[in-house]
C-alpha positions, 0 to 999 in steps of 0.5 A: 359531494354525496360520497355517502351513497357508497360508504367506506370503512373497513368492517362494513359489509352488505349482505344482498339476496341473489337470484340468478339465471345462467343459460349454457345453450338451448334448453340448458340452464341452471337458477338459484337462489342464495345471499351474498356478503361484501365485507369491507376487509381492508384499505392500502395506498397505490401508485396513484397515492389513492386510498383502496378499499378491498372488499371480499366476497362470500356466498351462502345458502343459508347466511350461516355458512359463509364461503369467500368466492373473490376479492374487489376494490373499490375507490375514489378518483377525481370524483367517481367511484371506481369497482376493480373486479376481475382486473376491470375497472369501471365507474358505477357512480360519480359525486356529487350524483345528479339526476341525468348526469352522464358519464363513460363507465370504461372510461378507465379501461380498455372497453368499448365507451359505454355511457351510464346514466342516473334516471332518477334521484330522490325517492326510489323503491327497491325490493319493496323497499322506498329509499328517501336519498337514492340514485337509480343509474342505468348502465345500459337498456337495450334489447333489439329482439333479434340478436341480443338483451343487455339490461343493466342497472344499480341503485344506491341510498344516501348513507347505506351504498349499493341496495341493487344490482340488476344484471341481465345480457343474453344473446337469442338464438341467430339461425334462420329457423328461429332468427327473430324468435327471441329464443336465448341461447346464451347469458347471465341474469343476476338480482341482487336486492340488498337483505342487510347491513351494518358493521361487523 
């Protein structure tokens, strides 16, 4: 079924290279750069009798100083790999995964529908690296230059899991002294390019 392109056991964790833009307003920003690590922490049964995975989240600057920043779950339902983060569930991958195989990430939730789709399977290159199994699934690519910028994606390896996030929604400023400048006055750009893993 391909669920291998997100393993699951307790004990695993990921540890990812970030470098982030936050933009508060005009000429208001603030970037950095740091790691983090998703620990697999521990499983329970819900309602629904599906076994959940808890993952906790650490930050660090250093990969020495480890800093727990939130928990997420993640599981598998009818086939589909759900992420419950900030009380949201949404669905990154689906199995067996295909090339243009199409699906409602918020299909579980109470969003707007929002179509991800896998562009490619077979080789993909992430970070310089060339994954031989791999899935890049673009969750929205979109940009109409006047009001806003919603580019998102995530690729996943056969046997490893998530080995990039790329997260980049901006809204440009709407006035009519810049209307169409292109000029950000709000939103998040966040590149997560996996560093290591293994088990702890």
């Amino acid at each position: 079924m391909g669920k291998d392109y997100q393993p699951l056991q307790v004990g695993r964790f990921w540890i990812y290279e970030v470098d982030e833009v936050i933009v508060f307003g005009e000429n208001d920003q603030e970037e950095r750069s740091y790691f983090i690590r998703d620990v697999v922490d521990y499983t329970y049964i819900n309602a629904q009798n599906e076994l959940v995975y808890v993952l906790r989240r650490e930050e660090s600057s250093n990969r020495t100083n480890w800093v727990t920043t939130t928990n997420y779950a993640q599981f598998v339902r009818r086939n589909a790999l759900i992420r419950l983060i900030e009380n949201r569930n949404i669905i990154p991958l689906v199995f067996p995964p295909r090339e243009e195989v199409t699906w409602d990430g918020n299909v579980f939730n109470s969003l707007d529908r929002d179509d991800f789709t896998i562009v490619r399977a077979g080789v993909v290159e992430s970070g310089g690296v060339m994954y031989p199994r791999a899935v890049l699934v673009v969750q929205e690519e979109d940009d109409d230059l006047i009001t806003f910028r919603d580019n998102r994606y995530e690729v996943f390896a056969r046997g490893i899991g998530m080995v990039e996030h790329y997260y980049e929604v901006f809204t440009y400023c709407s006035r009519n002294d810049c209307l169409g400048q292109q000029l950000i006055n709000r939103g998040r750009k966040t590149h997560m390019r996996l560093f290591d893993y293994g088990n702890l």
